[in-house]
C-alpha positions as CSV (number, residue, x, y, z in Angstrom):
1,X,-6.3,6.4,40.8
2,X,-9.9,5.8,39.4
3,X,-11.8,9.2,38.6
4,X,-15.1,9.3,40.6
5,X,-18.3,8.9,38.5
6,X,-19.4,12.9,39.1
7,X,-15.8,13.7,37.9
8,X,-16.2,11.6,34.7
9,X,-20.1,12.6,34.2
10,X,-18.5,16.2,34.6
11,X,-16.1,15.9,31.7
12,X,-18.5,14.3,29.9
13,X,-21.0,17.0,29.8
14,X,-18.4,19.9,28.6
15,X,-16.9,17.6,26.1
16,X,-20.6,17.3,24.5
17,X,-21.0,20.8,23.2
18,X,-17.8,20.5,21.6
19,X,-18.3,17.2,19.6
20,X,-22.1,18.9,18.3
21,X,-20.6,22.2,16.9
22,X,-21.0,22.6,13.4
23,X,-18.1,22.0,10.9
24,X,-16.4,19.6,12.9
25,X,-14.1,16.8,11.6
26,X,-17.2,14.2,11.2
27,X,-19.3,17.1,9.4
28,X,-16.3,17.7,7.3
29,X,-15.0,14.3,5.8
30,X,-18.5,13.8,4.3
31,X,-17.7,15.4,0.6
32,X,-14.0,14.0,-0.5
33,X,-12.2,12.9,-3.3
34,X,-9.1,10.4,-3.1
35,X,-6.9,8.3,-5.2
36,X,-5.5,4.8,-4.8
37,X,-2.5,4.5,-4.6
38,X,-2.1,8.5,-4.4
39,X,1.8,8.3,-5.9
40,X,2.0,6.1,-9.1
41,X,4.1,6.0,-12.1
42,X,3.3,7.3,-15.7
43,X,0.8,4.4,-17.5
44,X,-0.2,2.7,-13.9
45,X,-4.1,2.2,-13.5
46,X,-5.7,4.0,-10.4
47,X,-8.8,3.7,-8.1
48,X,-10.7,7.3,-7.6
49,X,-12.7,7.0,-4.8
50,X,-15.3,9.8,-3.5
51,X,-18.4,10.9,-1.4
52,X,-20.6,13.4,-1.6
53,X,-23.5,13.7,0.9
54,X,-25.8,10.8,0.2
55,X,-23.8,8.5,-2.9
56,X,-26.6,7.8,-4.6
57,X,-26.3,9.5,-7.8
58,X,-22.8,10.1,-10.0
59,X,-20.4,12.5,-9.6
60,X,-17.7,14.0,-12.0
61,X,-13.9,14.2,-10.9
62,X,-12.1,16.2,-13.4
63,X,-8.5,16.8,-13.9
64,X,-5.5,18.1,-16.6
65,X,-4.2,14.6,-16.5
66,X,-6.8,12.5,-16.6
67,X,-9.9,14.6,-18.2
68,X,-13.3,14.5,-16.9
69,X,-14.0,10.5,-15.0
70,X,-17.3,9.6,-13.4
71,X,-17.5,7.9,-10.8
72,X,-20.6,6.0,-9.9
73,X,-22.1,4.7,-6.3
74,X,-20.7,1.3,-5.1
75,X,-20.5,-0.1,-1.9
76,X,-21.8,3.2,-0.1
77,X,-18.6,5.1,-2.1
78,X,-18.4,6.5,-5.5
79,X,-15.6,5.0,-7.0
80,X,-13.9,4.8,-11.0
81,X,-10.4,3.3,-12.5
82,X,-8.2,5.4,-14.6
83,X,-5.5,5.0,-16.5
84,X,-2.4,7.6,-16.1
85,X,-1.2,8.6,-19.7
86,X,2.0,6.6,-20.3
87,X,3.9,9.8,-21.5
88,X,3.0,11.5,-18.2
89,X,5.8,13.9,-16.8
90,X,6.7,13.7,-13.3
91,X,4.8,15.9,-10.5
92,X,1.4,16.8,-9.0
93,X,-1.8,17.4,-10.6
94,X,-5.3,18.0,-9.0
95,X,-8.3,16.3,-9.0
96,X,-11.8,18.4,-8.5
97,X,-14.5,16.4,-6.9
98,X,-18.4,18.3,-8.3
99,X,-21.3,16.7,-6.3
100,X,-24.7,16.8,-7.7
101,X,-25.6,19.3,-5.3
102,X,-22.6,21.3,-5.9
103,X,-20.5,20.6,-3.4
104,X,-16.5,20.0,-4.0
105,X,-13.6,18.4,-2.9
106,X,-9.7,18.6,-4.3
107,X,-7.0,16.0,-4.1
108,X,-3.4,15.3,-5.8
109,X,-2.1,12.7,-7.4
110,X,1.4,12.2,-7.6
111,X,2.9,11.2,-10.7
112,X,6.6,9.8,-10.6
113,X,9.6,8.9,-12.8
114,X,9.1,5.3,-14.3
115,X,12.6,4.1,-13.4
116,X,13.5,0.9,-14.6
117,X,16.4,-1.4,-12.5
118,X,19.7,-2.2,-14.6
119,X,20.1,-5.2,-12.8
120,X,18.5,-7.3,-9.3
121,X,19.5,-6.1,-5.8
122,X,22.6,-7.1,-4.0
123,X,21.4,-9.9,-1.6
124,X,24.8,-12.1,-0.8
125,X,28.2,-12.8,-1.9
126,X,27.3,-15.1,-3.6
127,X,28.8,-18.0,-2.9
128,X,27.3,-20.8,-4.9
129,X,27.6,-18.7,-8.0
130,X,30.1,-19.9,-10.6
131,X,33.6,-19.2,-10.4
132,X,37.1,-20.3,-8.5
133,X,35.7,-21.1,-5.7
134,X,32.4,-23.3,-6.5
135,X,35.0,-26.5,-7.4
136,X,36.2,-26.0,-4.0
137,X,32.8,-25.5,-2.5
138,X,31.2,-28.9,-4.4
139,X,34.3,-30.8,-3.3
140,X,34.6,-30.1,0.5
141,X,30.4,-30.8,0.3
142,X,31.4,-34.0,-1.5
143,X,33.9,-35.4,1.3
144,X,31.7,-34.3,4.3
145,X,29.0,-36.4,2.5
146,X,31.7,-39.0,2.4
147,X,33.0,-38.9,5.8
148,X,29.4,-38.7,7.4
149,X,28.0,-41.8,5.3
150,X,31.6,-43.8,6.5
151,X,31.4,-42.8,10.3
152,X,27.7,-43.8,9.9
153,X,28.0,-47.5,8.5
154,X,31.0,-47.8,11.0
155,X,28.6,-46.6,14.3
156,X,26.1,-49.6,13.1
157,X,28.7,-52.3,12.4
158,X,30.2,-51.1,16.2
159,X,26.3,-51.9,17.6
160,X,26.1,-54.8,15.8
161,X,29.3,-56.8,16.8
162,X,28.7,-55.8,20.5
């Protein structure tokens, strides 16, 4: 069932003074500060990204992990890389965003356990690995070769005697 054009005009028009009231959503995300990736290990490099209202001059993000970083207006953003310190313990720490005008925003970054693997994953039984059976393996390969070459050279001495 279509709604009728007075119907949809209608819901249009109560909607409106909803979406202008100040401190909505839009009005809100204009001053932020963020990290890329926001979970990283210890000694991993990071991308700060921010806004404050217009990004045209520098901001300062400051934080116990990674001191004071500015970060600088590119591409309509104000971003900075950062290193995490390699002896960083595991676990949250905030970042401040401080505007030029004041303004702030707060993130977290998480910092996680640098684990290291022992060995690779567990992908197969690994069949064609070394052992009792890869004799076997390269043998029965060897005789279907065999066979199929044989019935092969016997199918095109059949064709050509008929």
């Amino acid at each position: 069932m279509r709604p009728s054009v007075p119907a949809a005009l209608a819901a249009f028009a109560l909607a409106l003074p909803v979406a202008l009231l100040p401190g909505t959503a839009a009005h809100a995300a204009a001053v932020f500060v963020e990290t890329n990736p926001s979970t990283v290990r210890a000694g991993d490099e990071i991308g700060v990204r921010a806004s404050c209202d217009d990004n045209l001059a520098p901001a300062k993000v400051t934080s116990t992990l990674l001191g004071t970083v500015t970060v600088s207006p590119r591409y309509g953003f104000l971003t900075a890389t950062a290193r995490v310190p390699a002896r960083t313990e595991p676990g949250d720490y905030p970042l401040e965003l401080r505007c030029p005008d004041g303004k702030t925003a707060k993130s977290t970054l998480h910092v996680v356990a640098k684990v290291e693997p022992k060995h690779g994953p567990a992908t197969g039984g690994g069949g064609t690995a070394p052992g009792r059976s890869a004799p076997l393996l390269i043998g029965g390969g060897a005789t279907a070769l065999a066979a199929g070459l044989l019935l092969g050279v016997a199918a095109l001495r059949r064709r050509r005697a008929a």
